[in-house]
C-alpha positions as protocol buffer text, in pm:
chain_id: "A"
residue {
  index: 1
  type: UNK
  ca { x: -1791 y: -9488 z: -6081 }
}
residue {
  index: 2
  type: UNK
  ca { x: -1952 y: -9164 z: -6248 }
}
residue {
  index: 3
  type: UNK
  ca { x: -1750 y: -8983 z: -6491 }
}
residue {
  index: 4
  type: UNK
  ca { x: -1725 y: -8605 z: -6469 }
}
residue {
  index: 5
  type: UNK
  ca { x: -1759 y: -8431 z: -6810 }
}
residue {
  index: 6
  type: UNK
  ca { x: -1511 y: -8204 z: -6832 }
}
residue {
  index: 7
  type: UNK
  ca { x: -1530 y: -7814 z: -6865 }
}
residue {
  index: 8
  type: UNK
  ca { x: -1610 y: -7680 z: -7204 }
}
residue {
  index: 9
  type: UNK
  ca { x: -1409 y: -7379 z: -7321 }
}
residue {
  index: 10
  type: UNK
  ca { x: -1633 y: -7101 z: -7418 }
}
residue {
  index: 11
  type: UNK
  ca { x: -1541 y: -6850 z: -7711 }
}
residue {
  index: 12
  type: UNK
  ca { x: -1546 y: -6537 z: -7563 }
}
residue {
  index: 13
  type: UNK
  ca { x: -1845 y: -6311 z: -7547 }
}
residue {
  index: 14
  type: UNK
  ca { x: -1832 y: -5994 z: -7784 }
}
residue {
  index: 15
  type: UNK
  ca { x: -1774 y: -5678 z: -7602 }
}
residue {
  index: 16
  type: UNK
  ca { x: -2089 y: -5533 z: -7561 }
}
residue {
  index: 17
  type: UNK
  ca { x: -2212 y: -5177 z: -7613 }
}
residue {
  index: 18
  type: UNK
  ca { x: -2205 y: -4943 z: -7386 }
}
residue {
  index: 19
  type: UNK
  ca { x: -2546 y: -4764 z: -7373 }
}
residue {
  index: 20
  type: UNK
  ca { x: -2454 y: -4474 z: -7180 }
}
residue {
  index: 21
  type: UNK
  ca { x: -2142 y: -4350 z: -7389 }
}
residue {
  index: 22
  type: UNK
  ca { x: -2372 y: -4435 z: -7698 }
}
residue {
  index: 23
  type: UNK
  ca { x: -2650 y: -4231 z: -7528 }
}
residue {
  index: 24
  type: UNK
  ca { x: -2380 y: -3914 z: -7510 }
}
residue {
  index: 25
  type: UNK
  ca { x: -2217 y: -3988 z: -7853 }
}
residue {
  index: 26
  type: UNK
  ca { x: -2572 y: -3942 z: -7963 }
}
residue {
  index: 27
  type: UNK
  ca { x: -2634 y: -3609 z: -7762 }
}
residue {
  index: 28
  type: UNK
  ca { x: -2297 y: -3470 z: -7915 }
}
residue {
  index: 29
  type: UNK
  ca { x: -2446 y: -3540 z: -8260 }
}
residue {
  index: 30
  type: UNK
  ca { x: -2734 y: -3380 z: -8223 }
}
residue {
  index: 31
  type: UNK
  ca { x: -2558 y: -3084 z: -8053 }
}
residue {
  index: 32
  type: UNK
  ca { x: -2387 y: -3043 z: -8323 }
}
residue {
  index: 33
  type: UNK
  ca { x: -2647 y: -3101 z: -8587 }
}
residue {
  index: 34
  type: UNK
  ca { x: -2853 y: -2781 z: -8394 }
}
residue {
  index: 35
  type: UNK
  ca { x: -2493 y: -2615 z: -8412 }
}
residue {
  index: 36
  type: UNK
  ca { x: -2493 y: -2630 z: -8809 }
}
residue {
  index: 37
  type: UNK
  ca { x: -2891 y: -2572 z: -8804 }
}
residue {
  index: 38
  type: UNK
  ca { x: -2769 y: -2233 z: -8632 }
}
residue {
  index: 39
  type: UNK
  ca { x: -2550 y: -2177 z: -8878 }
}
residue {
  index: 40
  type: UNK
  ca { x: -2764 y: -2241 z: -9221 }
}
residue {
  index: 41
  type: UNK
  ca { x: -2999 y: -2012 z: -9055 }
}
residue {
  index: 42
  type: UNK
  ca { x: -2707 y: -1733 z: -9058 }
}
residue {
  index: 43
  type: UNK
  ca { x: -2537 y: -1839 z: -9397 }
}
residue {
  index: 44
  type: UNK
  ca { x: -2844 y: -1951 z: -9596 }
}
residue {
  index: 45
  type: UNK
  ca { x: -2653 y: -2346 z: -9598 }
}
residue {
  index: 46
  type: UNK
  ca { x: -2429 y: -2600 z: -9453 }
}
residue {
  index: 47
  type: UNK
  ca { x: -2068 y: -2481 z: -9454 }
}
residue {
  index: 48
  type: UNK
  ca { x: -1871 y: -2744 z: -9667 }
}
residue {
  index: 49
  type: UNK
  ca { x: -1560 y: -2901 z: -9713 }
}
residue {
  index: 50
  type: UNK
  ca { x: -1329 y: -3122 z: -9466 }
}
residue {
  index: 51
  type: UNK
  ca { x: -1410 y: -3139 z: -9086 }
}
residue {
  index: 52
  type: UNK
  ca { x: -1141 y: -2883 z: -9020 }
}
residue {
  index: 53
  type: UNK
  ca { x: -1302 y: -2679 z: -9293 }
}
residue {
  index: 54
  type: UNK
  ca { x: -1620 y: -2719 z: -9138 }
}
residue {
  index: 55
  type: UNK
  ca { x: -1505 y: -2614 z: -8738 }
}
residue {
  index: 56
  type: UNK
  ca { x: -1305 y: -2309 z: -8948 }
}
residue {
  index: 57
  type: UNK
  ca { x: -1617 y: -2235 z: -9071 }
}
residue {
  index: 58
  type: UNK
  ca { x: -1813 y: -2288 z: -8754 }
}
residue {
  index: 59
  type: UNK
  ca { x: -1537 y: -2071 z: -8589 }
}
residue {
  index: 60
  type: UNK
  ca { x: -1625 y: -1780 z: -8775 }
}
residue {
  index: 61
  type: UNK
  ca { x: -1436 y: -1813 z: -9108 }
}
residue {
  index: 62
  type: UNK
  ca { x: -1743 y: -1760 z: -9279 }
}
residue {
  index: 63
  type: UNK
  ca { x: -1896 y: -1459 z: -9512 }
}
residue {
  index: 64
  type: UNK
  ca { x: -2126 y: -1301 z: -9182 }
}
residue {
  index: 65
  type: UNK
  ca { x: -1822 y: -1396 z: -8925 }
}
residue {
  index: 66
  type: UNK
  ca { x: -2021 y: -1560 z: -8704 }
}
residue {
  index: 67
  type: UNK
  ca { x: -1906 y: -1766 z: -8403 }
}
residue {
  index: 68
  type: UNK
  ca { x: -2119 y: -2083 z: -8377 }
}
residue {
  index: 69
  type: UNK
  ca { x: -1872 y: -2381 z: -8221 }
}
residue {
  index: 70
  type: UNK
  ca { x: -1854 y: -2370 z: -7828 }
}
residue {
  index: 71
  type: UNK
  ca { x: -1499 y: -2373 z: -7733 }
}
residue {
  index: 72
  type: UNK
  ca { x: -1606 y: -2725 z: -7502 }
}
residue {
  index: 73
  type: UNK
  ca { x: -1606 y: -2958 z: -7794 }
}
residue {
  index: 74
  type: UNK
  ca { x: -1304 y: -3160 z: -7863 }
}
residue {
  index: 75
  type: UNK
  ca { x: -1062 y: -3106 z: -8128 }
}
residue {
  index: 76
  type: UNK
  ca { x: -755 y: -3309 z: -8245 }
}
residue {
  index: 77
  type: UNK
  ca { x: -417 y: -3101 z: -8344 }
}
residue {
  index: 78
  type: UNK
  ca { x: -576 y: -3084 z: -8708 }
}
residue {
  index: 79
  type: UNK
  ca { x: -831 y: -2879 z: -8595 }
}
residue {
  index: 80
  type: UNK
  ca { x: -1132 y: -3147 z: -8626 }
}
residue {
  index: 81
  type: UNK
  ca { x: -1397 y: -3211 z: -8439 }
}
residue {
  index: 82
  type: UNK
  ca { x: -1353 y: -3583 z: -8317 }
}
residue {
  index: 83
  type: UNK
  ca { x: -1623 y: -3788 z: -8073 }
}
residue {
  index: 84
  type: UNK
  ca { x: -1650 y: -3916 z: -7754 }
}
residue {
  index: 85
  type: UNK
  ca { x: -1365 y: -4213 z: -7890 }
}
residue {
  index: 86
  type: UNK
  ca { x: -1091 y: -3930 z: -8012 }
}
residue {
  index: 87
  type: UNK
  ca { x: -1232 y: -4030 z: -8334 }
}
residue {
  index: 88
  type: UNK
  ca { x: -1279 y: -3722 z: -8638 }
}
residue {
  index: 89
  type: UNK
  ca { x: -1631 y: -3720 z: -8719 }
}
residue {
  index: 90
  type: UNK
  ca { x: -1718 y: -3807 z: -9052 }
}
residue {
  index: 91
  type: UNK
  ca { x: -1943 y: -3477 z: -9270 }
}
residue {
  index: 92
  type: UNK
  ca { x: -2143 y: -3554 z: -9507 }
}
residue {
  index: 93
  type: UNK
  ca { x: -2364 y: -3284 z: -9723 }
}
residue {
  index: 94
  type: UNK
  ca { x: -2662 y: -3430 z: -9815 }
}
residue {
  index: 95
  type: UNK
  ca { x: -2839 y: -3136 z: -9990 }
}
residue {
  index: 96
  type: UNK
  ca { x: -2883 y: -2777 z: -9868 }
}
residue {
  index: 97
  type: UNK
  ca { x: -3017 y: -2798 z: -9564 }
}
residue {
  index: 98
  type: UNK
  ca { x: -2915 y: -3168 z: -9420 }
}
residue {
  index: 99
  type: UNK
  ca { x: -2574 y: -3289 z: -9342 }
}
residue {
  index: 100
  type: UNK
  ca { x: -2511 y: -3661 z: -9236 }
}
residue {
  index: 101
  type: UNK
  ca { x: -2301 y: -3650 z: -8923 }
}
residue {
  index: 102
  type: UNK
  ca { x: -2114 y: -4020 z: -8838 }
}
residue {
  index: 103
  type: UNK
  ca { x: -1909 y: -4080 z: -8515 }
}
residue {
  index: 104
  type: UNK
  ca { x: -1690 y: -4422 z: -8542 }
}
residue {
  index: 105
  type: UNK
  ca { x: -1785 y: -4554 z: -8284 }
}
residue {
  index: 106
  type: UNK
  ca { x: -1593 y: -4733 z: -7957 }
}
residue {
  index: 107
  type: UNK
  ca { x: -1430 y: -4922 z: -8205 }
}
residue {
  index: 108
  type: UNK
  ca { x: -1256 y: -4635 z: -8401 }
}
residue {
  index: 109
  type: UNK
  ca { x: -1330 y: -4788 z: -8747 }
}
residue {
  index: 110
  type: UNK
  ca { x: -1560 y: -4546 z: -8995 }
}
residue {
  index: 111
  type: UNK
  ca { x: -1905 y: -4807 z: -9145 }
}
residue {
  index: 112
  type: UNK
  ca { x: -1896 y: -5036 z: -8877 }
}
residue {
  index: 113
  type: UNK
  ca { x: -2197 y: -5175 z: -8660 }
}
residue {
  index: 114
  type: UNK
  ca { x: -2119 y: -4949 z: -8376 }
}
residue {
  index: 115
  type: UNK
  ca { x: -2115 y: -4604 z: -8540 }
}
residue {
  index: 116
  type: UNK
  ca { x: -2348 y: -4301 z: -8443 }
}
residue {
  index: 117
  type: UNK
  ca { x: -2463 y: -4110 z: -8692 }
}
residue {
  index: 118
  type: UNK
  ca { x: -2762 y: -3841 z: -8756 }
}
residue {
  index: 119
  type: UNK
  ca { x: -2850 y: -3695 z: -9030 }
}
């Protein structure tokens, strides 16, 4: 008589990236980091403040009243810019001329693994 082992329960497998929306997340970063290049060439520096100050300012709130955010990119009812996830994006000056730009990630929580950032 043999004797059949019997199944093993497996943990279950960590959701996995996905590459693609990671690959656009990306793209929308660095849209938006040529977006505020754009603008420090008009304004002489990043605009500052809150991400809603920052789209204000991108909007044309701004000393020159230029209009540098496309009206395609999404926006919660605060009036930030938010990723691919419905996520506000996370602006960070760094000097002058170079702003860190962090998207959450899939899973919607700010320093994690999974975020996208440029800077």
């Amino acid at each position: 008589m043999s004797v059949v082992p019997a199944p093993q329960a497996h943990a279950p497998l960590p959701l996995q990236p996905d590459a693609g929306v990671e690959n656009e997340a990306a793209s929308d970063l660095e849209r938006i980091t040529i977006m505020l290049r754009d603008y420090r060439t008009i304004a002489g520096d990043n605009p500052i403040g809150s991400n809603a100050e920052i789209v204000q300012a991108l909007s044309g709130d701004n000393p020159r009243q230029a209009k540098i955010l496309p009206d395609d990119l999404p926006r919660n009812s605060s009036g930030e810019l938010v990723d691919r996830w419905g996520t506000p994006y996370f602006f960070h000056q760094l000097s002058r001329n170079s702003m860190e730009i962090r998207s959450a990630g899939a899973d919607r929580r700010m320093w994690t693994s999974d975020d996208v950032f440029t800077r």
